[in-house]
Each structure stands twice: as C-alpha cells, then as structure tokens.
N, C-alpha and C positions, 0 to 999 in steps of 0.2 A: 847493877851494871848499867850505866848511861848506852843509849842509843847515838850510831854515827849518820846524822841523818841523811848525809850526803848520800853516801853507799846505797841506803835502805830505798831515795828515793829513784836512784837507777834500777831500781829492780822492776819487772811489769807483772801484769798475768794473777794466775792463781798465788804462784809464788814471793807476789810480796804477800799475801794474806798471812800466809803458814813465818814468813817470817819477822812481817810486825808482833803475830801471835806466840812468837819467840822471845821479846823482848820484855825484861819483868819489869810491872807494875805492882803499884799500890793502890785497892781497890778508895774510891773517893764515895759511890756509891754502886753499894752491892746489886747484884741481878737481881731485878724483880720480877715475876710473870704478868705478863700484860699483855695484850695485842694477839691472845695464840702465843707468845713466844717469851724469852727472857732479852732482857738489856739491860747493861751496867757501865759503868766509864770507872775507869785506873789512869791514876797520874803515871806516867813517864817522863823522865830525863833524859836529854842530849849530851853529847858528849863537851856540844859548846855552853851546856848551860842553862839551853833551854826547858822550858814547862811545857809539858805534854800532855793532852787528854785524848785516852781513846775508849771511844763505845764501841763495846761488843756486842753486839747480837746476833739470835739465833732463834727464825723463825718469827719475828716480831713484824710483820707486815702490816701495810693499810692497801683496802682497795680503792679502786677508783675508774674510770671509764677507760684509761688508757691500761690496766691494770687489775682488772676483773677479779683474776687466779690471786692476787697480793704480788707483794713488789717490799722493799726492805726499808724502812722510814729512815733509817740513815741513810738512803739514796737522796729521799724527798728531801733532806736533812741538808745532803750537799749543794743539792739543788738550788735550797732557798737561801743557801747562804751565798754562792756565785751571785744568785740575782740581787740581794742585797745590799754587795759589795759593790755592784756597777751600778746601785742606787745611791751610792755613797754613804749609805747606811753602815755602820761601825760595825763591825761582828767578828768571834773568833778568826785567825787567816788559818783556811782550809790546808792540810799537810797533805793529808793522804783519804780516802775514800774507794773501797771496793767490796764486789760483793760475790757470792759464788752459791750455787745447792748442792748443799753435802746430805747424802741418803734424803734426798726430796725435799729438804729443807732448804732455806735461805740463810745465810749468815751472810754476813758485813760487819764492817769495821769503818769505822768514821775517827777518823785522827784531826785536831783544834790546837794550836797554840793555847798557851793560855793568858791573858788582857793583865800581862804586869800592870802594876799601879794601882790596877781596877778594883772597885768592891761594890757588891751587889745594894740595891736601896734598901733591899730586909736586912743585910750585914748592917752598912751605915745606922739604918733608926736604932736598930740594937745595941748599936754604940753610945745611941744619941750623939751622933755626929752634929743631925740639924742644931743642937746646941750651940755647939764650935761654929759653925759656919754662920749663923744669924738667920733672921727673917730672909733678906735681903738677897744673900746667895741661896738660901735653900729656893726661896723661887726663882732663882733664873738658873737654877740647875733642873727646876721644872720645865723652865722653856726651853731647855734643850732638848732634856725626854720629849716634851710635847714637838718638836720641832726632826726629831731624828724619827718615833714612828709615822709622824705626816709624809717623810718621804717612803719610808716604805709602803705604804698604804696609799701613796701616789701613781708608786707602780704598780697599784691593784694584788700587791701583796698582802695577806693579813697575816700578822704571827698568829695568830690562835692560841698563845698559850702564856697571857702575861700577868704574870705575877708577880712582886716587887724581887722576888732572888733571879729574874730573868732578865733584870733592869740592871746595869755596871754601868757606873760613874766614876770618874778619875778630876779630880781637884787639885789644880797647881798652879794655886796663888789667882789670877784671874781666869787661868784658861780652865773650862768645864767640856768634858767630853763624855758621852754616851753610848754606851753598846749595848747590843740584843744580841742575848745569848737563848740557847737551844729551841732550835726551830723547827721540830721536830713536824710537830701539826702546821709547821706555815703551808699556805698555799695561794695559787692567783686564783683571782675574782674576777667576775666578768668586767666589774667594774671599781673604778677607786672608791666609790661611794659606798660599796657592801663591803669593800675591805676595813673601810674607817669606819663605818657602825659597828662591825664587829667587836672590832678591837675597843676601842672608844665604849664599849660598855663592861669588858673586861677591867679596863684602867681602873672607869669608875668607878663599879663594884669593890675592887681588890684594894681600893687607896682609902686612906684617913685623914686626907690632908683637909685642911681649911676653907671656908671658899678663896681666902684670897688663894689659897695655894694654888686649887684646881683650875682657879682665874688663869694664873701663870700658866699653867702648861696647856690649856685652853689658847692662853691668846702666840705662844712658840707653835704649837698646833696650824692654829689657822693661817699665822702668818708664810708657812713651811706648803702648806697644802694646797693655799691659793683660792679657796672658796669655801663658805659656811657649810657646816654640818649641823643638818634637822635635828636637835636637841644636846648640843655640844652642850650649851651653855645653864642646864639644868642638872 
C-alpha cells in the first residue's frame, strides 16, 4: 500500500510517529544493534510515485555536551542535513523527522526521498562505470565530490562517515551532480579547518584512485573551500 503524503504530512505530534509506523515497508537494511540501540531504514512508496526511506530507531543515541543523558542520531541526522542543504550541499530532501520515549527509551523515525538518477561511487566502480565515462569525466566527477564536501566543511561541518557508498553521483551527458548521503555522525567544528582534516583523511584513506585522480578532487576541493589544507596534496 503506497503512502498519501500529503495527508501524513498534516498530521503533528506523537501521532504522526504511530502513523508513519503504520505505513508498510520493505526492509533496505535490516536493524542492527549499535549505539545501545537498534536502527534500520525500509523503502516506502507514495501514492504519487515517490521513493521513500525511513529509519527506525529505538534507543540508538550519541551524547554530547548539549545532551549528556543521549539524544536520537536521527535527530543529529536531521539536523545535518537542514544545515547542509543551506550550504548548498546536495543531500536526501528531509520529509519527515520525529522523535518520542516510549518505556524510557528513545525512538525516531527519520523519513529521505530518495536521489532518482543517483548512484553511489561503490555502486559505479562495481559497474566499472569509470570505463564508460573515460579518464577525463571520471576526474571531473572528482572535482565535484572534491568541490560539494569543501562546502560542507566550509561551514565547519564534517560528515564523519565517508565512504564511497555515502558519495551519489548523477551523470547526464555534461551535467555531473554530487550528494552526501547518511549523516548520521556529522557534526559542527569549531572550525572549517578541523572539519576538512577530518574528512580529507577519510577520503584519502577510503579511495583508490590515481594521483591524477586524487589531483582532480584535490584541486574541485581547494578551489570550493577558498584556502590550502596542511597536507591535502600528499
């Protein structure tokens, strides 16, 4: 049964929880224990057609200063993705987001479109997309990545958690687009310079690419970010 989203998003309160929690999905990935708690995400349908992701959890907290006792990482979740978005940073468009304690626990629900067109860079190389595409675009599909986290990490955001299946890219014909998806562990830095080491050695680490390649998304980076980063270029 497709979801009418119109409806669901006039609802407020505890009771849109109990009633997104109504709506049947197909689990994408099953609940894991982690954090203290369990989380999982199930596809949904709209009635208009659209692709739905929602994570569930239950009890899966992070603390932090402003949050001692734990708080729901799909809160942090929604958070970083608003701030993101007024970075101009690409990312899931946020549907729905709420949270409640049932028997002293946390639960939430974090509701995503999901990035038609788009496929992860783990998906792509599995395809050997870079094949199809040549030298020539796959690095300037690097200078975008490199050029979409420099704005996140401008506004002293760091994802914290990037891995090439958290990297979606959309190719159509010249135009190259870039989103960051689950932003689970993002958070603000005091500064953009601890947000871009951060991250900037996740990339590193997590990638295989050539130096030309890492050249490319080094120089989309720098260009994006407005000033050098102490061992970018290593």
């Amino acid at each position: 049964m497709a979801v009418d989203l119109a409806s669901l998003q006039q609802i407020s309160g505890e009771n849109a929880i109990d009633r997104w929690l109504q709506v049947p999905g197909k689990w994408v990935e099953e609940p894991n224990r982690r954090r203290g708690g369990e989380s999982g995400v199930q596809r949904v349908l709209t009635s208009d057609g659209r692709m739905l992701y929602r994570k569930q959890q239950m009890g899966h907290i992070y603390r932090d200063l402003l949050h001692p006792f734990g708080y729901p990482t799909a809160i942090r979740e929604r958070n970083a993705l608003k701030a993101a978005e007024a970075l101009g940073v690409k990312v899931p468009t946020l549907v729905y987001a709420g949270c409640r304690k049932v028997d002293g626990e946390w639960q939430a629900l974090l509701v995503t479109e999901s990035l038609d067109g788009f496929s992860s860079l783990e998906d792509c190389y599995a395809r050997g997309d870079q094949e199809r595409w040549g030298e020539a675009l796959h690095q300037r599909i690097l200078q975008h990545y490199g050029s979409t986290l420099a704005k996140l990490n401008a506004g002293r955001w760091q994802h914290g958690c990037l891995y090439l299946k958290h990297v979606f890219v959309k190719v159509d014909g010249d135009k190259i687009e870039v989103a960051l998806i689950d932003m689970e562990k993002a958070r603000q830095r005091f500064s953009a310079q601890r947000a871009a080491r951060h991250d900037l050695r996740q990339v590193k680490r997590r990638s295989s690419w050539t130096e030309a390649q890492w050249q490319a998304f080094v120089y989309g980076y720098q260009a994006a970010f407005g000033s050098a980063i102490k061992g970018l270029q290593t």
